[in-house]
N, C-alpha and C positions, 0 to 999 in steps of 0.2 A: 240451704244447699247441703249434699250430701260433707259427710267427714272421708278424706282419705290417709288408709294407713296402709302403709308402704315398709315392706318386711325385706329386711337388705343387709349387709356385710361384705365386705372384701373374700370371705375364705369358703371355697364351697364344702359340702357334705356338711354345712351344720345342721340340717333341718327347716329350712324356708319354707319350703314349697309345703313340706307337711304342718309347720305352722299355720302358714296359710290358709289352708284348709280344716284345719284344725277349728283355726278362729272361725271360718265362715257359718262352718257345722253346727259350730255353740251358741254363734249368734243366731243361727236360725230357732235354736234350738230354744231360747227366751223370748221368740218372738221379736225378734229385730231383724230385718234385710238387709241383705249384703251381695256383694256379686265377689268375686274370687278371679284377678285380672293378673293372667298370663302372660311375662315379658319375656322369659328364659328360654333362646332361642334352642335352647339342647333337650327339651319338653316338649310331647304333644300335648294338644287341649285334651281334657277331659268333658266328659259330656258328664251334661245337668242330671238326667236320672233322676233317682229318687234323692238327691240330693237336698238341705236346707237352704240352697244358696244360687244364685245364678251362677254361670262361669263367663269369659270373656277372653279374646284370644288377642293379645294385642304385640305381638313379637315383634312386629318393625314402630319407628317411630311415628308413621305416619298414624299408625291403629292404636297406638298407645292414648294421641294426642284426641283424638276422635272418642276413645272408651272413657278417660278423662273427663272429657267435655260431657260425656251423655250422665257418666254416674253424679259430675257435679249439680248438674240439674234436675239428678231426684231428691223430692224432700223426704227427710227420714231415713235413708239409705246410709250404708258404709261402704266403701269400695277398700278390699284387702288388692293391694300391689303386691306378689309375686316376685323378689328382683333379681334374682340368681344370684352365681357367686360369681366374684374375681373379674366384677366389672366397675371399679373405681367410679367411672362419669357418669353411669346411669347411674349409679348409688348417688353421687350427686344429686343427678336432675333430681330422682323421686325424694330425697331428703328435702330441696328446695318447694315442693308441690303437697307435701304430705302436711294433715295436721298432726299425725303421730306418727314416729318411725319405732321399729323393734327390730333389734339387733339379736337373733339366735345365737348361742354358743353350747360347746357341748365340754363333756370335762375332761379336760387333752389341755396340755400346757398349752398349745401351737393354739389350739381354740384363745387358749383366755389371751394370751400375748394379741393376737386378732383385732377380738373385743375388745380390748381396750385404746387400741389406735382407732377402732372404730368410734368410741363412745367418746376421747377427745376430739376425733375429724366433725361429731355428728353430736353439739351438744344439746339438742333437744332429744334424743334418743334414748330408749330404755333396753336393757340386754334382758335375754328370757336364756335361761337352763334349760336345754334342750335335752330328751332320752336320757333324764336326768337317773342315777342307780338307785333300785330299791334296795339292792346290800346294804344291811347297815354297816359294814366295812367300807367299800365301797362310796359310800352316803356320804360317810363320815370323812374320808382321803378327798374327797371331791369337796366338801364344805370347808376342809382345809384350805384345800387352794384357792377359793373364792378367797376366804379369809384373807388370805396371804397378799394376795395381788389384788383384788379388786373393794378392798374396805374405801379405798377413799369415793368411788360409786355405788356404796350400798344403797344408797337412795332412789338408784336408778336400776336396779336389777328385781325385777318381778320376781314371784314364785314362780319357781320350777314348773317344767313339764316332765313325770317322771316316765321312764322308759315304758313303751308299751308295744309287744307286738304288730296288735290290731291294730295302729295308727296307718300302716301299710292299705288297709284296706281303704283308705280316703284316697288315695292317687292309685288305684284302677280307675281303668277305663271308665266300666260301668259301678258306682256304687251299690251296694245289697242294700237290699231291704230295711235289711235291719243290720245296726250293732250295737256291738258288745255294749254293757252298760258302762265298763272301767271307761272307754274310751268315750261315750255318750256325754261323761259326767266329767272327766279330761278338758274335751273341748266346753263345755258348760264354762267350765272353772276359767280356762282362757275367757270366753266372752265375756265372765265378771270381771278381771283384773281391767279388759283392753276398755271397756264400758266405764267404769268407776275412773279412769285416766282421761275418758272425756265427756264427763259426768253425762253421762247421759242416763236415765230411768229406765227400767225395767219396768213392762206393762206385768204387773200383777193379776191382770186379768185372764194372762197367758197361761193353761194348762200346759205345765211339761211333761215329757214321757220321755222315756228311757230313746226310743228309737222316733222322735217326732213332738210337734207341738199338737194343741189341738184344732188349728186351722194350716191347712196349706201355707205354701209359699205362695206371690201373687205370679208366679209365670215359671214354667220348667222348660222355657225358651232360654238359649244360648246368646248372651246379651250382645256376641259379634253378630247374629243375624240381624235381620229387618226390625225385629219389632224390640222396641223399646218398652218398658213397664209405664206406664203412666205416673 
């Protein structure tokens, strides 16, 4: 059955949704499938495009329980959960259904105080550094405060995502063609860490490219329609 990972916290504006997408992009992007399942009822879906990834529109709980059941029954597949912020019980439910959760944060006290209620409420959970600063002033004030507050979960916080403009360009509407390589190799880096956490392999047969793999995705169908991937 597929793996589901389910991207959640109490505190919104950390970065979920661009996580989300993020991860989906990367994974496409090594040749692993994924669909990108929209809960956050304050979001429209995005369409598939030229995207690496299926999307799915699952905002009430009826659709949630349905996209669920469909991604669990692909083999080989990841389904990235969407969870928004500032919704306690749905953070629940998908923490209970998920085989991976990730917990965003960004570097703002109010963030880490968050994450860290979150990573005792949720202790199978890993926290990600979100529009992480390239300043190395900056860098370095923010590595502090990890330091400070969150040494007794170093274990459990990934490498950073560091700040990028172009990450904006994943939640349009329509995806471009092409992007930027910083952000191409971004999400890359995401699919290795969320991969290597559920040991899963890397097909090395896979040609990567800056803007795509060297075969399609197997459907640029919107996985809340009719048709399912086989």
């Amino acid at each position: 059955m597929a793996d589901i990972i389910c991207v959640i916290g109490n505190k919104g504006g950390t970065g979920k949704t661009t996580l989300s997408h993020m991860l989906c992009q990367g994974l496409g992007l090594v040749g692993q499938r994924s669909v990108c399942v929209l809960t956050d009822t304050h979001r429209e879906p995005l369409a598939p495009g030229s995207r690496r990834y299926l999307t799915a529109d699952a905002r009430t709980r009826e659709a949630l329980g349905k996209v669920v059941d469909k991604v669990r029954a692909l083999k080989a597949w990841l389904g990235v959960i969407d969870g928004g912020g500032n919704r306690t019980e749905m953070d629940r439910k998908l923490y209970g259904l998920a085989d991976l959760v990730l917990l965003p944060f960004r570097d703002s006290h109010e963030d880490i105080r968050t994450v860290i209620r979150d990573l005792d409420m949720f202790p199978r959970a890993y926290a990600v550094p979100m529009q992480w600063p390239t300043n190395p002033w900056q860098r370095e004030a923010a590595e502090k405060s990890v330091g400070e507050f969150l040494t007794p979960y170093r274990d459990r916080i990934l490498e950073p995502v560091f700040a990028l403009s172009a990450t904006k360009l994943l939640l349009q509407k329509e995806l471009p063609g092409a992007l930027p390589t910083p952000l191409a190799n971004a999400c890359r880096g995401m699919a290795h860490q969320v991969l290597d956490l559920l040991q899963i392999a890397i097909d090395d047969d896979v040609v990567e490219h800056d803007n795509g793999i060297s075969h399609p995705p197997p459907s640029s169908r919107n996985m809340s329609g009719s048709a399912v991937p086989a």
